[in-house]
N, C-alpha and C positions, 0 to 999 in steps of 0.2 A: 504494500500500500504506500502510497505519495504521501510525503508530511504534508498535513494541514488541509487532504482530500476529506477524511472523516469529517473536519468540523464545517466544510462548505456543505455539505451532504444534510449531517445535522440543522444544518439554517437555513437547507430549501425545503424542506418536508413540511413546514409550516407556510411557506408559498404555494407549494404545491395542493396543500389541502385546499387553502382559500381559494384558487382557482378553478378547484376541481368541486368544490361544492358551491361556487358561485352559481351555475347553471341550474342545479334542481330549484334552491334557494331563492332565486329570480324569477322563478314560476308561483310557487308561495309567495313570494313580494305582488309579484302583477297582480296575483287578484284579489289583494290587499287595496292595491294602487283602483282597481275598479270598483269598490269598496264592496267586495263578495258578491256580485253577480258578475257574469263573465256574458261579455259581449254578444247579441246573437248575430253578427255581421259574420258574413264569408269569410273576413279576415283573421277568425280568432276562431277559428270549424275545429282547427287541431288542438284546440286551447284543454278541452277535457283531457283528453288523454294527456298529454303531456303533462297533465296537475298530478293526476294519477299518477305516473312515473315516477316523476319529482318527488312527490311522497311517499313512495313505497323504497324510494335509494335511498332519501334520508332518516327514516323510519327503520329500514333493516339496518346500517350503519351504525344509528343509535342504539339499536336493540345489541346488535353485534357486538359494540362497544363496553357495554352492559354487562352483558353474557363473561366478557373476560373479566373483569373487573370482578362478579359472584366468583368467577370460580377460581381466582385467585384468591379471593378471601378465604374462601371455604379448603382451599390443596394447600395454601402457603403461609394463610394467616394472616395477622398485620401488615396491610404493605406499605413500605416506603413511599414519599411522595417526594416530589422534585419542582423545582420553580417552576410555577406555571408560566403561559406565553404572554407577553403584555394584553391587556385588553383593549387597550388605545389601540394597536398597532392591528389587531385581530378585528375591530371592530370597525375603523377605517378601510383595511383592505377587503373584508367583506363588503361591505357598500358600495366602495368603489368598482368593483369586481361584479356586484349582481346590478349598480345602474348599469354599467358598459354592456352587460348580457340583455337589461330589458331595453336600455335606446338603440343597439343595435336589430332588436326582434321590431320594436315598434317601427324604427324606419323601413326595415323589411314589409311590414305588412303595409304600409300604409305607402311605399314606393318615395317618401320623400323625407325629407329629414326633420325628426319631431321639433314641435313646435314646442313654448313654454311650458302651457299648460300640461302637458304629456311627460313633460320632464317635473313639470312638479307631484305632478299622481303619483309619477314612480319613484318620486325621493321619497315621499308620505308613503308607499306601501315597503317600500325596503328597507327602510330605517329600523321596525321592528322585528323583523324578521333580521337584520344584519346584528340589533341588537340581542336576540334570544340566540341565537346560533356562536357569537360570539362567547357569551356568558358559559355555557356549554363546551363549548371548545376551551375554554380556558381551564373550568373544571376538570373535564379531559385529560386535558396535557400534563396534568400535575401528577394523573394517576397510572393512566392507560400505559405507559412507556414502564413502567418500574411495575407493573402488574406482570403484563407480558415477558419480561427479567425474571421475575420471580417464578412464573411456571414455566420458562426457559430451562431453568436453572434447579426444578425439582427432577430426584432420580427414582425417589418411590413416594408417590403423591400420598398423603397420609391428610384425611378429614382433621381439621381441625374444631369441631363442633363441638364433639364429646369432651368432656373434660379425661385428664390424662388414666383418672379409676374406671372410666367408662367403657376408655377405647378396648377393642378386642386386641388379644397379647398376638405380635407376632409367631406365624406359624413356625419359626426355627427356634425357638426359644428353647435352654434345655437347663433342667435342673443338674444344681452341683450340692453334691453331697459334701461337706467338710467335716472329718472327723476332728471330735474334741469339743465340737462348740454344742451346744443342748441347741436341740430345735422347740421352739417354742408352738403350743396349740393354742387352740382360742380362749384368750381370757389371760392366758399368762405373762407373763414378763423374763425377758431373759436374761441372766446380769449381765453386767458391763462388760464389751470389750477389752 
């Protein structure tokens, strides 16, 4: 590996997300921006399905996200957390990220280049949506990267639920007999070492 490759890699993965979930998140935005009814002109015909989509990627994602997070808890225990991503920085790029997705769709559909108002709907429906995806995301980041380490990093996953009288005794476990010492039954005490 190239010195100083890892840590540009580490600092686009958080570009990368934002880019990559600008496109669903800008569909949730638009018909925020239409204040929840969706168009019935010709030009927004694909508009359903596409919400659909949008929400079934960011939906699974989260659940996904989710999923790792329990079962880290539950295989590895307490997991470490790690600075999360600024939310300035998460919440700006989101924005700008999902308006450049809906003023590039809006000129598409309408063949010319949006006018004010259009750009104002779509700042008022992206704004909440850049801001709950951020908040989210930054939760995220704090945890998902050190979760995923930690069930990396287990060799024989062991529930952590049970407390330690609970848990069933490993199956190689083997009694040692030591001559000399009294073995103790129920109720007794054994003297001192």
């Amino acid at each position: 590996m190239y010195p100083g490759k890892g840590k540009s890699v580490s600092r686009l993965r958080p570009v990368l997300l934002v880019v990559g979930l600008a496109v669903p998140l800008a569909e949730v935005g638009h018909l925020i921006g239409y204040g929840l009814r969706v168009p019935q002109d010709g030009a927004h015909g694909y508009f359903p399905n596409a919400l659909q989509a949008a929400g079934a990627l960011v939906g699974a994602g989260l659940l996904g996200a989710l999923g790792v997070l329990i079962l880290a808890r539950f295989l590895a225990g307490e997991v470490s957390r790690r600075k999360p991503w600024s939310f300035a920085l998460l919440f700006s790029g989101l924005l700008f990220a999902q308006m450049g997705v809906f003023l590039v769709q809006e000129g598409l559909e309408a063949h010319a280049v949006p006018v004010l108002a259009t750009v104002a709907s779509g700042l008022l429906g992206q704004q909440p949506v850049a801001l709950l995806a951020a908040l989210a995301l930054r939760w995220l980041s704090a945890r998902l990267g050190p979760a995923i380490r930690s069930l990396a990093g287990l060799r024989r996953p062991e529930l952590v639920i049970l407390p330690p009288l609970l848990r069933p005794a490993p199956a190689f476990t083997v009694a040692v007999y030591r001559p000399g010492r009294p073995t103790r039954t129920g109720g007794q005490r054994a003297p001192p070492a």
